[in-house]
N, C-alpha and C positions, 0 to 999 in steps of 0.2 A: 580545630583545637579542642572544641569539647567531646569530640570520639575520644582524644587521647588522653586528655584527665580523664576520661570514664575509665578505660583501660588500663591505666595505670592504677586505679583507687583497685579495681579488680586482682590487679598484680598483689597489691599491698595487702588488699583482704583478705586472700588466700594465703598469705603465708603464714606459716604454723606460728614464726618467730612475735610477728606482730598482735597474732591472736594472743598467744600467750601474756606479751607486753601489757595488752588493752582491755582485757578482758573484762573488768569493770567498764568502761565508758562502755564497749559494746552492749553488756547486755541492760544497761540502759538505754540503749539506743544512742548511743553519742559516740560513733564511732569519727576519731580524730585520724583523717590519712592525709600523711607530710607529704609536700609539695618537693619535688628536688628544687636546687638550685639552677641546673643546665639544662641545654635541652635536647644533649646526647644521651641522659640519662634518664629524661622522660618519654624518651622513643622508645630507648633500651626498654625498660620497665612497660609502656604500654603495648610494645612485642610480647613481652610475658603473658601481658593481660590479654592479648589474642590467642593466646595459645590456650587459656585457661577459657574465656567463651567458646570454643572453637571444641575445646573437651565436654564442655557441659551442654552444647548446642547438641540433644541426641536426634533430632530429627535431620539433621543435616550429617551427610558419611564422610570419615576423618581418612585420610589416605595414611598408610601406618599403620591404623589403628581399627578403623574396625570397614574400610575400606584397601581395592589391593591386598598387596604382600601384610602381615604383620611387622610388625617390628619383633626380634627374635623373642625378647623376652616377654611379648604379649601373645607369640605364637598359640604357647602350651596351655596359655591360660583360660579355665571356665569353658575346657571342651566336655561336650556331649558324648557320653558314650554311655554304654552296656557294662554294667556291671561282673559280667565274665570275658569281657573282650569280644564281645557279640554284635552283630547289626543289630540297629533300632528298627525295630518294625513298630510304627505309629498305627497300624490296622489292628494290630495285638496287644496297644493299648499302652504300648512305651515310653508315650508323652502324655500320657494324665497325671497328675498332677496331685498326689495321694500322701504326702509327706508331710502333712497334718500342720501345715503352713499357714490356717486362717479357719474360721471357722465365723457363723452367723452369730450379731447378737440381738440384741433387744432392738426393733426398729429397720432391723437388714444391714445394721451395721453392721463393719467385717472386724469382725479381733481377729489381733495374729495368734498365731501357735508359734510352738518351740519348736515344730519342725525337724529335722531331719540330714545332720552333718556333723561331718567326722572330722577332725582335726587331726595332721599328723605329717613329718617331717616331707620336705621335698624328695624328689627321686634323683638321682644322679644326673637324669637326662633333663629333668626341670633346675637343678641350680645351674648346670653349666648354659641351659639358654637364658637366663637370670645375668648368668656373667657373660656372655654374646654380648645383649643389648647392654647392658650398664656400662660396658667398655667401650660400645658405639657413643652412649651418650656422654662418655667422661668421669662416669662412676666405677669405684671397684665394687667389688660382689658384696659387701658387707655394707657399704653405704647404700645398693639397692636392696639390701635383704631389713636394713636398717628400718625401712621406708614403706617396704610390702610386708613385712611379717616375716619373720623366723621360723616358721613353719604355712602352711598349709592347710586345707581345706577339700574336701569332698561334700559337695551336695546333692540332694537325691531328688529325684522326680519322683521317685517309686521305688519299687524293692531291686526293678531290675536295671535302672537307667540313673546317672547322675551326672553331675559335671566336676567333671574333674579338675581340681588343681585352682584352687580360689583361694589368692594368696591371703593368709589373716587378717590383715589392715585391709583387705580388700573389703573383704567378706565384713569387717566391722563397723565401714565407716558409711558415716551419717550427712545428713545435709536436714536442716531443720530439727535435728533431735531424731530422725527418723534411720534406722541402719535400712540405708538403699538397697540394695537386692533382697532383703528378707521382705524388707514391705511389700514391694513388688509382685513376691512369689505369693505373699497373704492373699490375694484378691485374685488369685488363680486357682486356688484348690480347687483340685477338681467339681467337688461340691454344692461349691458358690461358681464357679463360671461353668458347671454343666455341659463342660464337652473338656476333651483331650486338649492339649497344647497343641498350636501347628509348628510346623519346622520354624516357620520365620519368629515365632514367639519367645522358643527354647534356644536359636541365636542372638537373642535380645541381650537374655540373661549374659550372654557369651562376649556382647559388644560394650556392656554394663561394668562388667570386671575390667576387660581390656582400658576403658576410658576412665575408672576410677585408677587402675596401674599406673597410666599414664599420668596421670595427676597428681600424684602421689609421689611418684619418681620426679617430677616437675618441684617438688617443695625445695629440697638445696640452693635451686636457682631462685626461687623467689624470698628464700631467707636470703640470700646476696644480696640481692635485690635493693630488700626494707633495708638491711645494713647499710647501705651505700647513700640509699637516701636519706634516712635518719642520721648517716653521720655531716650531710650535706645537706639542709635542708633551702629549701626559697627562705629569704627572710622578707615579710610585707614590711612594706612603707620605707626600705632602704631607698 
């Protein structure tokens, strides 16, 4: 029983609807997560809340998602390529990490930099796998464009290598205050970590975006969710 209030409070916490609701108690620390009444609805909900450990668990491989097949619309997403449509050659220095992403400060602390990315509309071949997946998952293409960003994203390694295709709520969103893939790439500059990226490094960033997508395309269900239970709540001492 207490996996599955953990899981469900996880459900709860993650949805946009309820952040928004609570936002006072949270950032006092007083975050209030309702109980449902039944306990097909606290299953429901603590399924959610697996799905969303299960996104944020990155040391363990997500089948979908950044294990096997992709799911369509995380396919396209945060690949690695050449800037002219070229092979990477990593011996020629295609994975350093030159994009002025972090730099030294006082003490060996790393500040970030502003770094190195373009913003700029999807390609015909990236909305239509956008609308693939959101129609596998019961979304039309405007409710998952709603959720990734309305445009798009290029980010760079360097002059001649970047990853392409990082949808904008991808590329923006935070955990702690901190925009997760930029932080990430600060403490890689070439610079400060004194050698090239490796292949499995420069797929990191790749598995990063795909499980932030996923999560993100995952909020409609967890606004139902809070809805369902907030309108249903356990009431103690009945």
């Amino acid at each position: 029983m207490a996996g599955l209030i953990w899981m469900h409070a996880l459900a709860i916490g993650y949805s946009p609807a309820y952040l928004c609701e609570n936002a006072d108690g949270i950032r006092q620390d007083w975050p209030r997560i309702p109980l449902p009444e039944g306990r097909e609805r606290l299953l429901s909900s603590a399924e959610l809340g697996r799905q969303v450990a299960a996104l944020l668990d990155t040391e363990s491989p997500l089948p979908g998602v950044t294990a096997g097949a992709p799911r369509a619309e995380l396919r396209p997403l945060a690949v690695a390529a050449h800037t002219l449509g070229q092979p990477l050659h990593p011996e020629e220095g295609a994975l350093e990490l030159r994009g002025g992403w972090g730099h030294a400060g006082k003490g060996g602390v790393t500040m970030p930099g502003k770094g190195r990315w373009v913003q700029r509309e999807y390609s015909a071949a990236e909305r239509a796998a956008i609308a693939e997946g959101a129609q596998a998952l019961g979304l039309t293409l405007e409710q998952a464009l709603q959720h990734l960003g309305q445009s798009t994203c290029d980010v760079y390694l360097n002059d001649v290598a970047l990853w392409r295709n990082v949808p904008l709520r991808v590329w923006e969103y935070t955990i702690g205050g901190y925009q997760v893939i930029k932080k990430w790439l600060s403490y890689r500059e070439q610079r400060l970590l004194g050698r090239c990226l490796t292949p499995d490094e420069v797929h990191e960033v790749t598995h990063m975006a795909r499980r932030i997508a996923a999560l993100l395309l995952l909020e409609l269900a967890l606004d139902a969710n809070y809805a369902e239970v907030k309108e249903k709540t356990y009431r103690w001492g009945d």
